[in-house]
C-alpha positions as CSV (number, residue, x, y, z in Angstrom):
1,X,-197.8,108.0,-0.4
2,X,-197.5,111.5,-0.2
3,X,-199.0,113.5,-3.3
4,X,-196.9,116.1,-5.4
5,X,-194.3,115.3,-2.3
6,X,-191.9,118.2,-1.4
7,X,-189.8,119.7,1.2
8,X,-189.4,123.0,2.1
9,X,-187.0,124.7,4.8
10,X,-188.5,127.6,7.2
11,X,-185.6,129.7,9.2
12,X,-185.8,132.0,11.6
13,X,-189.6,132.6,9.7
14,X,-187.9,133.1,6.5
15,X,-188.1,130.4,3.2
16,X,-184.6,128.8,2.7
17,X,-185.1,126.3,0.3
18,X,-187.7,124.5,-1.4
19,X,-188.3,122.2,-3.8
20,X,-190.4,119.2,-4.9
21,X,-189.3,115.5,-4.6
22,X,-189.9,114.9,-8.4
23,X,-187.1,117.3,-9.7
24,X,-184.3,115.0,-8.1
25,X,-186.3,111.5,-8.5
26,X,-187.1,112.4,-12.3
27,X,-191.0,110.8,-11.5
28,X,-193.3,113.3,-12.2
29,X,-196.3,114.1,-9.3
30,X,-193.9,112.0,-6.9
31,X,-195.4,109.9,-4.5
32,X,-192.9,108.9,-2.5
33,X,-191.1,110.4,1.3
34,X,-189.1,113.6,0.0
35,X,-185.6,112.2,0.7
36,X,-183.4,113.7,-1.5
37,X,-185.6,117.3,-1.6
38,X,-184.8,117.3,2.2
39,X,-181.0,116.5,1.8
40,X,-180.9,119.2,-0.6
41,X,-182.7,121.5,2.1
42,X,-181.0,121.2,4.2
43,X,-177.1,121.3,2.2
44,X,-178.6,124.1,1.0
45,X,-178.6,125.9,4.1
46,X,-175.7,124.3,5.5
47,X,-177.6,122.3,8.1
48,X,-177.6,118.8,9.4
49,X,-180.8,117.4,10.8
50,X,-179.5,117.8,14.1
51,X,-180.0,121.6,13.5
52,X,-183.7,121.3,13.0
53,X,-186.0,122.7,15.8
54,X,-189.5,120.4,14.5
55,X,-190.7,118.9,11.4
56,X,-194.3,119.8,9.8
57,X,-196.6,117.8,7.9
58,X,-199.4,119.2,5.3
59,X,-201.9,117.0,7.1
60,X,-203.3,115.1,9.8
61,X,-203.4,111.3,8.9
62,X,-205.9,109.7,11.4
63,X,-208.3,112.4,10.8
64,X,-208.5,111.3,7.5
65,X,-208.3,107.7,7.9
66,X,-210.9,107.9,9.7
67,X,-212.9,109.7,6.3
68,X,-211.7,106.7,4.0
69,X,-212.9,103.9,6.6
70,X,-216.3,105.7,6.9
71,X,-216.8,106.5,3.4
72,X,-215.9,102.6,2.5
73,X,-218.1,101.1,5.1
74,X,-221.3,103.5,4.0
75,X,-220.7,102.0,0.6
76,X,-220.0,98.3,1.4
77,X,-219.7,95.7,-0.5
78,X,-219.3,97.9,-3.3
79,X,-216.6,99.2,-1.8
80,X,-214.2,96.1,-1.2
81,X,-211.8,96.6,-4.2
82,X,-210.8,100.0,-3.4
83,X,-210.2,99.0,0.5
84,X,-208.4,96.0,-0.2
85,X,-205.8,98.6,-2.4
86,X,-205.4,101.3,0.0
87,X,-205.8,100.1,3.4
88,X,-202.3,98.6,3.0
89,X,-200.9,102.0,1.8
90,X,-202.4,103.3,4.8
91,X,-201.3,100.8,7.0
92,X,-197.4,100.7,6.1
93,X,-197.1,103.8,5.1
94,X,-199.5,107.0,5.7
95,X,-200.6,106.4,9.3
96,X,-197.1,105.7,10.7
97,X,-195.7,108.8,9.3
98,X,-194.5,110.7,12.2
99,X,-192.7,107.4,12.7
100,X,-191.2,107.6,8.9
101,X,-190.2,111.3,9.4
102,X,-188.4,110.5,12.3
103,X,-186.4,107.7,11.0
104,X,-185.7,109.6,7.9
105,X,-184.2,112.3,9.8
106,X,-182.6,110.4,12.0
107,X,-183.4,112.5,15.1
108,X,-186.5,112.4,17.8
109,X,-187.6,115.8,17.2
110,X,-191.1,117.3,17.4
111,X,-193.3,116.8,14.3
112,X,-196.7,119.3,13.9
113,X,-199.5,117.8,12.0
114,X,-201.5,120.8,10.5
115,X,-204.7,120.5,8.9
116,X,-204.5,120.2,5.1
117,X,-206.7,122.6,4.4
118,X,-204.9,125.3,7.2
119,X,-201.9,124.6,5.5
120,X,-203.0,125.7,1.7
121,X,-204.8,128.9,3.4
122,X,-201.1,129.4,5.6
123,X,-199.5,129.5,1.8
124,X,-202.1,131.9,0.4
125,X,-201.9,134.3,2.8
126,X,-199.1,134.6,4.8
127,X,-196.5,134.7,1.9
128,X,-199.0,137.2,0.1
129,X,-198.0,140.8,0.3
130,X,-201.6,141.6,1.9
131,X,-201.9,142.6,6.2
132,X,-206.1,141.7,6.0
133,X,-207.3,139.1,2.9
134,X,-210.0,137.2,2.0
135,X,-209.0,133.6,1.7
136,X,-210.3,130.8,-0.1
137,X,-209.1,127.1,-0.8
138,X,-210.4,124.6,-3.2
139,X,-208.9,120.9,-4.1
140,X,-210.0,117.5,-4.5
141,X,-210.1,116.7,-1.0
142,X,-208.1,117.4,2.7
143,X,-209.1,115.0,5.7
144,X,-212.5,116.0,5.4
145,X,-212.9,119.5,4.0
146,X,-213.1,119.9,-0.3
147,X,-213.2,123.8,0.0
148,X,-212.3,126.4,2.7
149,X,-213.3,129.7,2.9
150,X,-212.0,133.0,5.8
151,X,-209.7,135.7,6.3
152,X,-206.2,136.4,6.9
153,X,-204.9,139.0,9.5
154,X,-201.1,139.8,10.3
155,X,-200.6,136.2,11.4
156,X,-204.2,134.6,12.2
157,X,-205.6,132.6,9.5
158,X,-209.4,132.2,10.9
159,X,-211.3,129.6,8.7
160,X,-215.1,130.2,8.8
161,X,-217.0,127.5,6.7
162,X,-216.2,124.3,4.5
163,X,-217.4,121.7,1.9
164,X,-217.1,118.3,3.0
165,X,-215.8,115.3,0.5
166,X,-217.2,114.1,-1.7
167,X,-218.8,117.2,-2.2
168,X,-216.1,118.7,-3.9
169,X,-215.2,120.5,-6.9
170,X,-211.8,119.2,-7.3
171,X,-213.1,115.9,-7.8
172,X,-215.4,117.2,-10.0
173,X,-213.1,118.4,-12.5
174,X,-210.9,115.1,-12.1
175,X,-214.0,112.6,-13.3
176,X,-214.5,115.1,-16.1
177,X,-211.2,115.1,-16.9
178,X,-211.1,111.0,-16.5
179,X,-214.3,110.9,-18.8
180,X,-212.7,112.8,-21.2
181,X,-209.7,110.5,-21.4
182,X,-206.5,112.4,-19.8
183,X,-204.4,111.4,-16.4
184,X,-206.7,112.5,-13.2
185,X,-204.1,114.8,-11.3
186,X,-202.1,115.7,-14.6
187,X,-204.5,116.8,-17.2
188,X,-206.8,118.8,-15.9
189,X,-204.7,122.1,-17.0
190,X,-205.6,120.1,-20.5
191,X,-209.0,119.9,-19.8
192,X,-208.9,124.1,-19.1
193,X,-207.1,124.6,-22.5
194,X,-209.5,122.4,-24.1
195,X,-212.9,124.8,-23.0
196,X,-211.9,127.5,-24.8
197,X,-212.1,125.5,-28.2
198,X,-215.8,124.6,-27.3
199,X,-219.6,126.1,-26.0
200,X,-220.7,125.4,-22.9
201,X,-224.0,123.4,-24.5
202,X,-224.2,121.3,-21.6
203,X,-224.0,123.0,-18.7
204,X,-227.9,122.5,-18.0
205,X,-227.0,118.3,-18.0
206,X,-223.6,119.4,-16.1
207,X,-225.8,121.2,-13.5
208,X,-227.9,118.0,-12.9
209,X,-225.0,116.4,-11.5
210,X,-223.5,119.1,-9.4
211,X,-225.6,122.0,-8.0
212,X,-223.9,124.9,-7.2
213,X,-225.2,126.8,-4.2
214,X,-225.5,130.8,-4.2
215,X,-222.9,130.9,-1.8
216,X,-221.0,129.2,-4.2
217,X,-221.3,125.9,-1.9
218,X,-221.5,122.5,-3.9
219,X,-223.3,119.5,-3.6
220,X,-223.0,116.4,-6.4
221,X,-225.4,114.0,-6.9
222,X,-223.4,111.1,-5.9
223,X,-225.7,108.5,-8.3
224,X,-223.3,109.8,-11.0
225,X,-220.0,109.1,-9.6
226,X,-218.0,106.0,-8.4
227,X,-214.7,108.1,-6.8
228,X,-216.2,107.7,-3.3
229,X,-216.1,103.8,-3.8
230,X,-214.4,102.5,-6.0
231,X,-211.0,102.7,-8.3
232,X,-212.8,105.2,-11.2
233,X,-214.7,108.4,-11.0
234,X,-218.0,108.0,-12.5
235,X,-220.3,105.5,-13.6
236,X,-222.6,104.5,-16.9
237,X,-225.4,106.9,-15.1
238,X,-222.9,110.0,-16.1
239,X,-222.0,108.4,-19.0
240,X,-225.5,108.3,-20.5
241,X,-226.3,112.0,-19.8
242,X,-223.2,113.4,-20.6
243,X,-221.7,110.7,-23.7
244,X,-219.7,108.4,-23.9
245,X,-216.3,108.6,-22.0
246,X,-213.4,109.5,-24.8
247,X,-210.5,106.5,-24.7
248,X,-206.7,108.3,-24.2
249,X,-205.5,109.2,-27.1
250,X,-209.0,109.1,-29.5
251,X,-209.6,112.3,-31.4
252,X,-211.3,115.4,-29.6
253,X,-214.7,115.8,-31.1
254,X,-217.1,118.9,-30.5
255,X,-218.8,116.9,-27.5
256,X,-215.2,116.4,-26.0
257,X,-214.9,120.7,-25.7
258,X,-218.2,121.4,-25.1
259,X,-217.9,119.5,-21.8
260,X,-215.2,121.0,-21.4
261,X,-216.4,124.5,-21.9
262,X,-219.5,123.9,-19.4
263,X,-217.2,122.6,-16.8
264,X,-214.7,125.2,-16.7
265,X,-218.0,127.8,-17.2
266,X,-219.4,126.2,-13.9
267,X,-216.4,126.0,-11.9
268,X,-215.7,130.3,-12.8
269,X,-219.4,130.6,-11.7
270,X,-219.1,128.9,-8.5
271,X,-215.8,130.6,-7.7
272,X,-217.3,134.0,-8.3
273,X,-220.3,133.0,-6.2
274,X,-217.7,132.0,-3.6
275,X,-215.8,134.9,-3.4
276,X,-219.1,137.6,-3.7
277,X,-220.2,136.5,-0.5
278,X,-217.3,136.3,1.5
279,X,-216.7,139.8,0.1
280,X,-220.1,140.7,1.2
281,X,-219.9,138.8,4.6
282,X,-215.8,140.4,5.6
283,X,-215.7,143.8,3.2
284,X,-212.2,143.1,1.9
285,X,-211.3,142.8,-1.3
286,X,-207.9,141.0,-1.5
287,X,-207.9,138.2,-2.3
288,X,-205.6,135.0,-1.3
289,X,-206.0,131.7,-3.3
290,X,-204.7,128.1,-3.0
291,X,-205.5,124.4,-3.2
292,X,-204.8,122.6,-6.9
293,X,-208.1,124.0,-8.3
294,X,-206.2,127.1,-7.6
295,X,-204.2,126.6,-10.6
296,X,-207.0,127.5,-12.9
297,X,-205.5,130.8,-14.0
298,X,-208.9,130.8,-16.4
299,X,-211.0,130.9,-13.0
300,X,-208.9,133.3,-11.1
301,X,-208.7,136.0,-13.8
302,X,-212.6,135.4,-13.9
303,X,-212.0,136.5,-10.2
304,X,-210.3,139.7,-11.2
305,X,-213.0,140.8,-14.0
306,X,-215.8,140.1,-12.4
307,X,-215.9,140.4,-8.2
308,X,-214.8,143.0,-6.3
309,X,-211.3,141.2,-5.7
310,X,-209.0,144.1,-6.3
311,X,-205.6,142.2,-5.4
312,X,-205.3,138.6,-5.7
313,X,-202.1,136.5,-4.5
314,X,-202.1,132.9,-5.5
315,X,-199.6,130.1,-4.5
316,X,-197.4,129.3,-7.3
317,X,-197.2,125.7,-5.9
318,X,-201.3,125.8,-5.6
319,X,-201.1,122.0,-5.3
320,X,-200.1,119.9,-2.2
321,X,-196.3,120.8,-2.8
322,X,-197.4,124.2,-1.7
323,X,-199.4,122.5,1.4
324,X,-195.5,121.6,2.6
325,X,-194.6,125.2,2.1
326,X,-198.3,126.6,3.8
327,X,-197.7,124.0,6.8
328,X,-193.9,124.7,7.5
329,X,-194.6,128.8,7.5
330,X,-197.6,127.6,9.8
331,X,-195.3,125.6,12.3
332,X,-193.0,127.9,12.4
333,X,-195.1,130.8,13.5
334,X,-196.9,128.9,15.5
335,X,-192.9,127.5,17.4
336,X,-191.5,130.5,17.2
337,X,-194.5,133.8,17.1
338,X,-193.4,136.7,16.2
339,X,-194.7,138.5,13.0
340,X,-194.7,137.4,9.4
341,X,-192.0,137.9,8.2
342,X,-191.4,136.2,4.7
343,X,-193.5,137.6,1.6
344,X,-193.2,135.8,-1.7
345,X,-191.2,138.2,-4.5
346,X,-190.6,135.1,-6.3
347,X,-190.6,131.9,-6.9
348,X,-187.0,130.5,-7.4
349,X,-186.4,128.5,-4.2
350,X,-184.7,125.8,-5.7
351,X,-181.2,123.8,-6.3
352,X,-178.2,126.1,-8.0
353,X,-175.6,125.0,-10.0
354,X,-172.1,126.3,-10.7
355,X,-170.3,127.1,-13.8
356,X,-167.9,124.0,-13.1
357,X,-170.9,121.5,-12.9
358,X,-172.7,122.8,-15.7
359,X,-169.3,122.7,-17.7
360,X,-168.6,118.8,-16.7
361,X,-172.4,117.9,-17.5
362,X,-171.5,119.6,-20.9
363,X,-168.3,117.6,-21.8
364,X,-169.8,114.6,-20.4
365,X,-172.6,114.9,-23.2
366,X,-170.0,115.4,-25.5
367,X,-171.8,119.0,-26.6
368,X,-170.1,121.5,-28.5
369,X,-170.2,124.8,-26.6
370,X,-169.3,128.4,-25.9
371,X,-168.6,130.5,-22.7
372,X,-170.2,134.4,-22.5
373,X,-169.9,137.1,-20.8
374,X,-173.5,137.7,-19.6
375,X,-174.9,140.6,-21.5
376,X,-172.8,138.8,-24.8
377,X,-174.9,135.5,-23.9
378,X,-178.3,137.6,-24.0
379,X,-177.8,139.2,-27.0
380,X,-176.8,136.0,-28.4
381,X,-179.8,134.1,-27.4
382,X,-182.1,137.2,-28.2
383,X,-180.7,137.5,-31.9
384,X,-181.4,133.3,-32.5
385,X,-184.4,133.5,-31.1
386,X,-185.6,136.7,-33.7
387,X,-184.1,134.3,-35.8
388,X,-186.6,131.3,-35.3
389,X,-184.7,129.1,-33.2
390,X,-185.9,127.4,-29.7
391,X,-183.9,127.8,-27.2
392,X,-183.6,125.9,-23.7
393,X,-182.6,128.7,-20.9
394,X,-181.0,127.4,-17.5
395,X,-180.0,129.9,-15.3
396,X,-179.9,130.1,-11.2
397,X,-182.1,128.5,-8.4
398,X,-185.0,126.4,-9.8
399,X,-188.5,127.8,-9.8
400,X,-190.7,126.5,-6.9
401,X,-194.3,124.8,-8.4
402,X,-195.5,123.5,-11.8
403,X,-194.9,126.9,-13.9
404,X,-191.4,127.7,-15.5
405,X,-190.9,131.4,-14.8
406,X,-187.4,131.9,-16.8
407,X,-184.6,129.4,-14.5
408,X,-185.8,126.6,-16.0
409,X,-187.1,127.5,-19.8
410,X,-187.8,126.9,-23.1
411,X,-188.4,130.1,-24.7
412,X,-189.3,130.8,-28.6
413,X,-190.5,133.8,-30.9
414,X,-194.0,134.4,-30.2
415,X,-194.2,135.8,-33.6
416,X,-193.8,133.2,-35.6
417,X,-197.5,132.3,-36.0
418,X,-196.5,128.2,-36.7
419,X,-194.1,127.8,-33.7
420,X,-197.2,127.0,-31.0
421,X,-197.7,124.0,-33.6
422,X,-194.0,123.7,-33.8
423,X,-193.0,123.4,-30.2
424,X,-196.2,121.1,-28.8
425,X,-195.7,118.7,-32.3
426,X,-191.7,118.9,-32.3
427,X,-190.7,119.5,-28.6
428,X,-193.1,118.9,-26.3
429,X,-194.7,116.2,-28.1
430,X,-198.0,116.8,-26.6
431,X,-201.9,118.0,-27.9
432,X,-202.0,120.7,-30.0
433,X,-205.1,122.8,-28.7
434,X,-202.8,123.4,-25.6
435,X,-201.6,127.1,-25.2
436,X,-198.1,128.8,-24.4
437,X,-197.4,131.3,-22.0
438,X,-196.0,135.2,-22.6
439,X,-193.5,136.4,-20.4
440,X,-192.8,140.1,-20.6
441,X,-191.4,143.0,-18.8
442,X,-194.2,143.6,-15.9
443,X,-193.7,147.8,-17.5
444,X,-195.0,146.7,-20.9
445,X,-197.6,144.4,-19.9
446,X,-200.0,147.4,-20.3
447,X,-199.5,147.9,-24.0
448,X,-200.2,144.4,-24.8
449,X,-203.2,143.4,-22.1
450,X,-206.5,145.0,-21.2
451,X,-206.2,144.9,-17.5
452,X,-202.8,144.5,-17.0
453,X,-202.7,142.7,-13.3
454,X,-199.2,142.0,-12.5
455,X,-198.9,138.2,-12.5
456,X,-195.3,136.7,-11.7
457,X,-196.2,133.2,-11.4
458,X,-198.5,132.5,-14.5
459,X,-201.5,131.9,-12.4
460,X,-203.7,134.9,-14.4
461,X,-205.1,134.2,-17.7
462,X,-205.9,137.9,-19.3
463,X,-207.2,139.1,-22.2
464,X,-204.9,140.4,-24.6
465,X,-205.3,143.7,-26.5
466,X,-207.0,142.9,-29.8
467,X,-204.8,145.2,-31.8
468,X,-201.8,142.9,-30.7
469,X,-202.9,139.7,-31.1
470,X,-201.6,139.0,-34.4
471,X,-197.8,139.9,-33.0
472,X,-197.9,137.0,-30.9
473,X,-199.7,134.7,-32.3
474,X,-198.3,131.9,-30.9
475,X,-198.8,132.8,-27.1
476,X,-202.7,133.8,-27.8
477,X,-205.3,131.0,-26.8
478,X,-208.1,130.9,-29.4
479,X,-210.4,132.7,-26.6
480,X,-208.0,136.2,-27.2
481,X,-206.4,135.1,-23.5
482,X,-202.6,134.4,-22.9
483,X,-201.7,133.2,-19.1
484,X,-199.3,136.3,-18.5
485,X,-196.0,136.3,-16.8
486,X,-194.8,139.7,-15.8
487,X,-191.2,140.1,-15.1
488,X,-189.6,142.9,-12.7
489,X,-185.8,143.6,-13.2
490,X,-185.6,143.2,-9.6
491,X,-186.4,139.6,-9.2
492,X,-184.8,138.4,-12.0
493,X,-182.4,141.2,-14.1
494,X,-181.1,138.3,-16.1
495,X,-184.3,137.4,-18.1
496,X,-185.9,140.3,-17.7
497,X,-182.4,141.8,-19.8
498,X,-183.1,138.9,-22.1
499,X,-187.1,139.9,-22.4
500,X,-185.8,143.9,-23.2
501,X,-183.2,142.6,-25.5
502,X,-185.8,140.7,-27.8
503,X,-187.8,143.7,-28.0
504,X,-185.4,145.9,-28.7
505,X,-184.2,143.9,-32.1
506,X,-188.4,142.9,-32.5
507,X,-190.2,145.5,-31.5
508,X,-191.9,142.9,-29.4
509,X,-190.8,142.5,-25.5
510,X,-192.5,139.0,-25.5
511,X,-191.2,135.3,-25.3
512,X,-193.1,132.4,-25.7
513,X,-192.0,130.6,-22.4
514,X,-192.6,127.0,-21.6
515,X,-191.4,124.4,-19.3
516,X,-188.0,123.1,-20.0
517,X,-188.7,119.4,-20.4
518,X,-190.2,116.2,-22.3
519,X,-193.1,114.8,-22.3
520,X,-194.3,112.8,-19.1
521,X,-191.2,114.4,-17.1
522,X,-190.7,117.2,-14.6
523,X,-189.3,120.1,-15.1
524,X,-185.6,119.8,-15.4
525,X,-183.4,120.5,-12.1
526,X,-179.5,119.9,-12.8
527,X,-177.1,120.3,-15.8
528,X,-177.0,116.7,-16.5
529,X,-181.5,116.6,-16.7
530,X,-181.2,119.9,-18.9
531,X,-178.2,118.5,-21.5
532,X,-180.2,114.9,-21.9
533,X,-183.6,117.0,-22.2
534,X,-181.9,119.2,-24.8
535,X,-181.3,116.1,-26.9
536,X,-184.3,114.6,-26.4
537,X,-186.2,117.8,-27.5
538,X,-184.4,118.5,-30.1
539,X,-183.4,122.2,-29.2
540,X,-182.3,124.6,-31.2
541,X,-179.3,125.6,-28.4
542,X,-178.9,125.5,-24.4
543,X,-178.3,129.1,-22.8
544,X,-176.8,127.2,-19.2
545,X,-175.1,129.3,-16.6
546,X,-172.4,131.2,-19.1
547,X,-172.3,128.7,-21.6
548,X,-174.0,128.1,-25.1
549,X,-174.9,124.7,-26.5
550,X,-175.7,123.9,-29.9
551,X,-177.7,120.6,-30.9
552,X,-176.2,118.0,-29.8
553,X,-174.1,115.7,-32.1
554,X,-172.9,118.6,-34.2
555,X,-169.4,119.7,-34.9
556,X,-168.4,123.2,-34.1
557,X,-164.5,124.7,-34.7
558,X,-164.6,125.9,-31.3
559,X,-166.4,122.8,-29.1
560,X,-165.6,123.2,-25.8
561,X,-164.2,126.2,-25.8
């Protein structure tokens, strides 16, 4: 019903809480009304609904009813088995959702329907630290528009031009992604880690089904593609110029990367295209980014390197999460006026746990434990991890979008040059040609990067200095890139004490950090997901709140204590 479903709670212009649907229902890329992420909302900050001026949504639902009846009857009959499944979706659920949101609140209040496409450029830019920005969105598809492109001043988002679906290269990278056998809307970030591993040998063949403009504009030759009719993305026409389609799960052969490589080569093309002229049509050169193709951190550090974008702020929660986040900020200003007054330090918006939960979830799982002192705990977890071991990290409010950023982490010695093999085959249980993340201290990301851009939210992948990648190994993508995360003590003195602890017994002020959970789930969110994830995944120890886990099922003189 409601894609990557989350709520998110605007007061007085500020961000009290947020937090996606999937973290409490344990079903990753929820689909379903955000219940319990609005219950925990508003707890959070001590509201009941009857304290709640309007309601937002992150589109407008006719509008684009109106797009999927079109688009079906242009392409009838062909069309009837993908209208038969969704217009009863649409029906029940999607078009009476003002009606839903009412009932779910319980209340007759106002609800604001903002454009999809407003509401990923209203996260962009007016949580970015920027007064005047360039601002561009990109994602499979809104009511109509694919792609978005304006500016940004004080509070005015103004919206100049568009691509309309199916143009779109979203979708584009979703039927690649489908043709090369992974989950449209979940492996696409595989389909990124995969290019690196190949040459882009057919972009030519790439570029006869998708021309990109000079403005950066797209427009697909729709004889190669089935989305905008029927239940799959493309048809035997692409198949035959591009290969065969790889069945989930079948080895990755050279023809599997090299379409990878050529899409991922045209997308960073386009987007540069993009971004050139509306630099040369507005004269700015910050940047502010959204939309789920916005989660490319190869693409947007190709943004960096090679346009005059001198500053560039992207969403954490690029997806349509952050469209509930872009749309409430939009509401609100829009309710209230007044100026902007929310810019986004950081990402950890989430649910909180005390010591006494964490401690029950821990004697519940029948795990043998320890309680720290905080700066004992990081020395402790600094010297196992120097020492080889993988370590699950909980600590304070959730992070807010797809990335673990240090709350909700797994976190390893990037040194070890067999523990990327290690954690995808042993923990993660996922490919092996998918890269890990750094996090370091944002002052030492200099030593260790050529352009150093400060990048909290994992949304930049840079190059890393040649003379260091063979310390961290394990973090460096076979294309000499890592997808940074820099660290100020500021926004989070507990890791970043963690980060300067490492490196003061290593030498090395680098983590390996990856998302705290299994395979097919979301990220963790209370004690009780992180203890049964722990076991699950085998960890080495749990770091939660003050308290240190070992593995599970082992006996320890002092369990409990």
């Amino acid at each position: 019903m409601y894609h990557d479903s989350a709520a998110v709670l605007v007061r007085d212009g500020l961000v009290a809480a947020a937090a996606e649907e999937e973290r409490f229902s344990r079903l990753r890329h929820c689909l379903d009304f955000p219940s319990r992420a609005v219950e925990w909302c508003l707890a959070d900050a001590g509201l009941a609904a009857e304290g709640l001026d309007a309601a937002a949504f992150y589109e407008k639902p006719y509008l684009k009813f109106e797009r999927v009846l079109r688009t079906h009857l242009e392409m009838w009959p062909r069309s009837w088995p993908s209208f038969r499944r969704f217009l009863p979706m649409w029906l029940s659920h999607k078009l009476p959702v003002e009606r839903t949101i009412r009932a779910r609140l319980g209340r007759d209040l106002p609800v604001l329907f903002v454009d999809h496409h407003t509401a990923h450029a209203a996260s962009a830019f007016l949580p970015s630290p920027f007064e005047r920005a360039m601002i561009v969105t990109l994602d499979g598809t809104g009511e109509w528009s694919t792609l978005c492109r304006g500016t940004g001043e004080g509070e005015t988002l103004t919206l100049t031009d568009e691509s309309r679906f199916p143009h779109s290269y979203g979708l584009l990278y979703s039927a690649v992604t489908a043709h090369l056998g992974f989950e449209v809307n979940e492996g696409e970030g595989k389909v990124m880690g995969l290019a690196a591993h190949g040459r882009p040998d057919l972009l030519k063949e790439l570029r006869t089904v998708a021309d990109v403009r000079g403005d950066g504009s797209l427009r697909l030759d729709l004889d190669y593609f089935a989305f905008h009719h029927d239940l799959v993305m493309t048809n035997e026409r692409f198949r035959a110029l591009l290969g065969p389609a790889r069945a989930p799960g079948a080895p990755v052969t050279d023809a599997h990367k090299a379409l990878a490589a050529s899409l991922q080569a045209l997308l960073e093309d386009a987007a540069q295209r993009m971004v050139r002229d509306l630099h040369a049509r507005t004269g700015l050169t910050d940047l502010c980014l959204a939309g789920g193709v916005a989660l490319n951190c190869a693409m947007n550090a190709g943004l960096l390197e090679r346009t005059p974008v001198k500053r560039l702020f992207v969403q954490p929660a690029a997806g349509d999460s952050g469209a509930a986040l872009g749309a409430a900020l939009y509401a609100s200003g829009r309710l209230a006026g007044g100026s902007r007054r929310w810019r986004m330090q950081h990402a950890y918006l989430g649910p909180r746990y005390g010591e006494g939960d964490i401690e029950a979830a821990l004697r519940a799982a029948g795990a043998s434990f320890r309680r720290f002192e905080p700066e004992a705990l990081v020395e402790e977890v600094s010297g196992r991890l120097a020492a080889g071991q993988v370590v699950g990290w909980f600590q304070g409010r959730m992070e807010w979008g797809p990335r673990a950023l240090g709350h909700r982490s797994i976190l390893a010695d990037p040194r070890d040059p067999g523990m990327q093999r290690r954690v995808n085959a042993k923990v993660k249980r996922r490919e092996s040609f998918r890269p890990f993340a750094p996090a370091m201290p944002l002052e030492d990301a200099g030593r260790w990067f050529e352009t150093p851009h400060e990048s909290p939210f994992m949304t930049l992948a840079l190059p890393v200095r040649p003379e260091r990648r063979a310390d961290i190994p394990s973090v460096v993508h076979v294309d000499g890139t890592a997808r940074l995360q820099t660290v100020r003590p500021e926004s989070d003195p507990y890791f970043h004490s963690l980060l300067r602890s490492f490196g003061r017994r290593t030498g090395v002020p680098v983590l390996l950090n990856t998302s705290f959970n299994g395979r097919r789930e979301p990220i963790v969110c209370s004690p009780e997901d992180a203890v049964a994830c722990h076991r699950r995944c085998g960890l080495d120890a749990l770091a939660i709140g003050p308290f240190l886990a070992e593995k599970l099922g082992e006996e320890h003189e002092n369990a409990g204590s």
